[in-house]
N, C-alpha and C positions, 0 to 999 in steps of 0.2 A: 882311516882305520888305525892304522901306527901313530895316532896323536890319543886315539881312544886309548887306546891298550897303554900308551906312558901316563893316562891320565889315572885309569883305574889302579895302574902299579903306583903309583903317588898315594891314591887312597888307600892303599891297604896299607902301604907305610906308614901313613900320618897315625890310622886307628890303631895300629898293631903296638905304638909308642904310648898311645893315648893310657890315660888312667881313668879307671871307672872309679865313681865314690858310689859304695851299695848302700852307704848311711853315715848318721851324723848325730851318733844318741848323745844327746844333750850333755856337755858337763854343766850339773846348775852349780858349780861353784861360780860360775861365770855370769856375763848379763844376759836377760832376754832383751831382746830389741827386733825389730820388725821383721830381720831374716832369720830370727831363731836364736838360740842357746851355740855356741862354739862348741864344736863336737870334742867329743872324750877320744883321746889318743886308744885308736885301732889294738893297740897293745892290751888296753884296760878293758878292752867291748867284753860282755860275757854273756850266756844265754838269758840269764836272768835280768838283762836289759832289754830282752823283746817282750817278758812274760811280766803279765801286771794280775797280780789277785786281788785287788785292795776292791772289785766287787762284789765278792763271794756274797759275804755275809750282806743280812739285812740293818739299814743304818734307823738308829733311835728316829720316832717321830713325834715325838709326845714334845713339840712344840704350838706356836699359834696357829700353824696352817696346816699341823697334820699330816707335815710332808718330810720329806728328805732327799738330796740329791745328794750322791757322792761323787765328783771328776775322776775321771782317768783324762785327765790333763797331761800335756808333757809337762809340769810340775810335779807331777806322781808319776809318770811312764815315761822316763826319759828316750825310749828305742822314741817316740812318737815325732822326735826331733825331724822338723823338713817334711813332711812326710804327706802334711796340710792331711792330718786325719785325727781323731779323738774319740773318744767315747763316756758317760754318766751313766749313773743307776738312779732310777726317780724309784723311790719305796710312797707311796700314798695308802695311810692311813685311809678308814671309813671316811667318805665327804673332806679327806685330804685335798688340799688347794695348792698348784701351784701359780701364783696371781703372774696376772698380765706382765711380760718383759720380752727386753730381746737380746741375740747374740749379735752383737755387731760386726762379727768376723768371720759369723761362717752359718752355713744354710745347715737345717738338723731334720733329722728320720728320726722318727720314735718308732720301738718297736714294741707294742706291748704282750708281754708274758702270762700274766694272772689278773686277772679284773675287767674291767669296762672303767673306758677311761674316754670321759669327753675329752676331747681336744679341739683346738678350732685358734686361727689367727683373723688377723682385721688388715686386709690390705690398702694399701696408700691411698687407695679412692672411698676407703671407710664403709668395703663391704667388709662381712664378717663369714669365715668358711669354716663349718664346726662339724664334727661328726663322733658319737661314741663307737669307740675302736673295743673292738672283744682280741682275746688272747690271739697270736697269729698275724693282727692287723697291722699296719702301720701308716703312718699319716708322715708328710712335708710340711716343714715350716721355714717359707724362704729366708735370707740372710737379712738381717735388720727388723724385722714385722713383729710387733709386739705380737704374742700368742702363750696361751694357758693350756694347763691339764688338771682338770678334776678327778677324782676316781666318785663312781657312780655309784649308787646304793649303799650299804652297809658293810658292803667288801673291802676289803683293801686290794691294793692293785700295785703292779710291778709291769715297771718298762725300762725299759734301755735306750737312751737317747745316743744317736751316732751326729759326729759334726764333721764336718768340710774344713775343719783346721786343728789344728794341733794347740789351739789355744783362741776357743770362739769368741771371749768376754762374756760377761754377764752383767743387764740393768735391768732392776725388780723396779717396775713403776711406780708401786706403794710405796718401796722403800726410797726412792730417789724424791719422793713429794715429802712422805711423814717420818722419818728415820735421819733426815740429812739437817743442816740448818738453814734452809730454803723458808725463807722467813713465812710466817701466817700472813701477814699484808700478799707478799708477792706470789704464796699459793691461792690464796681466797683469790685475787687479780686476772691469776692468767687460768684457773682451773673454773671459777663461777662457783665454786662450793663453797658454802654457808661460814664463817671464822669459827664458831665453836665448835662444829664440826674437827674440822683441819687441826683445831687446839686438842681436840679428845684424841685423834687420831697421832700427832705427834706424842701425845701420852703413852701410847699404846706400844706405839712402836719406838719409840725413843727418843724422837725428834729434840732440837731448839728453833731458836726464833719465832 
């Protein structure tokens, strides 16, 4: 019993000394590197480092796919540092496209707001899990799994993507074949897609090689 009670008296000293760190809002004047951004000195923190507006508004889509994503990255929201949390706004135009890709860093909810928005991923055994989500709904797309969102009918549609890190990554599979300089020999090779194809498609989208 008297070995307990010096033992618990020890524990409350140890913690009583101990320092709690409540956050680590990003200085980006510094590096990102795997455990994050070096936190901004405690002195500088201000509220307006927990608070991100940069979704309010809706972002232009009058591009090729009719879409637009904007991050609340810790790039844009520095409180988001450590925190292994994030958040986007997907705006989709009518028959707005976001093509096949994935986050390598982190698993995402979509929540969607306004539209009907297919969504659906292809998992590792090369089944496909697709469902049109109405305002309210929300769908999973595990971490790594390529996976899309269309917005359905004539509508435009509005969702909120949430992620599992404070910096998921992003690789658009279009853009990594026809936008990169992934030469037409070595896509026509390992894709089986036609060469003029892959030639009009690096057109399109910017591509060399």
């Amino acid at each position: 019993m008297f070995i307990h009670i010096v033992f618990l008296l020890f524990l409350l000293s140890s913690t009583s000394h101990a320092t709690v760190q409540d956050f680590c809002v990003a200085d980006l004047k510094g590096a990102d590197t795997p455990a994050g951004y070096p936190c901004k000195p405690p002195a500088n923190v201000t509220s307006d480092d927990f608070v991100y507006t940069g979704l309010a508004e809706a972002a232009n889509v009058t591009n090729i796919i009719n879409a637009a994503v904007t991050p609340a990255f810790v790039a844009q929201f520095p409180g988001l540092n450590g925190l292994e949390l994030s958040a986007a706004r997907l705006d989709l135009g009518p028959s707005g496209v976001i093509p096949l890709h994935t986050h390598p860093g982190a698993n995402e909810l979509l929540i969607v707001l306004q539209g009907h928005i297919l969504a659906g991923f292809i998992s590792s055994g090369n089944i496909v899990y697709q469902k049109v989500l109405k305002k309210g709904e929300l769908m999973v797309f595990p971490q790594g799994l390529l996976h899309f969102q269309i917005a359905v009918g004539k509508r435009k549609a509005l969702a909120f993507p949430v992620f599992s890190s404070a910096n998921p990554g992003l690789q658009i599979l279009d853009f990594a074949l026809f936008a990169s300089n992934f030469s037409t020999p070595l896509v026509t090779q390992t894709t089986f897609l036609d060469p003029d194809l892959v030639k009009k498609l690096k057109g399109v989208l910017g591509g060399s090689g």
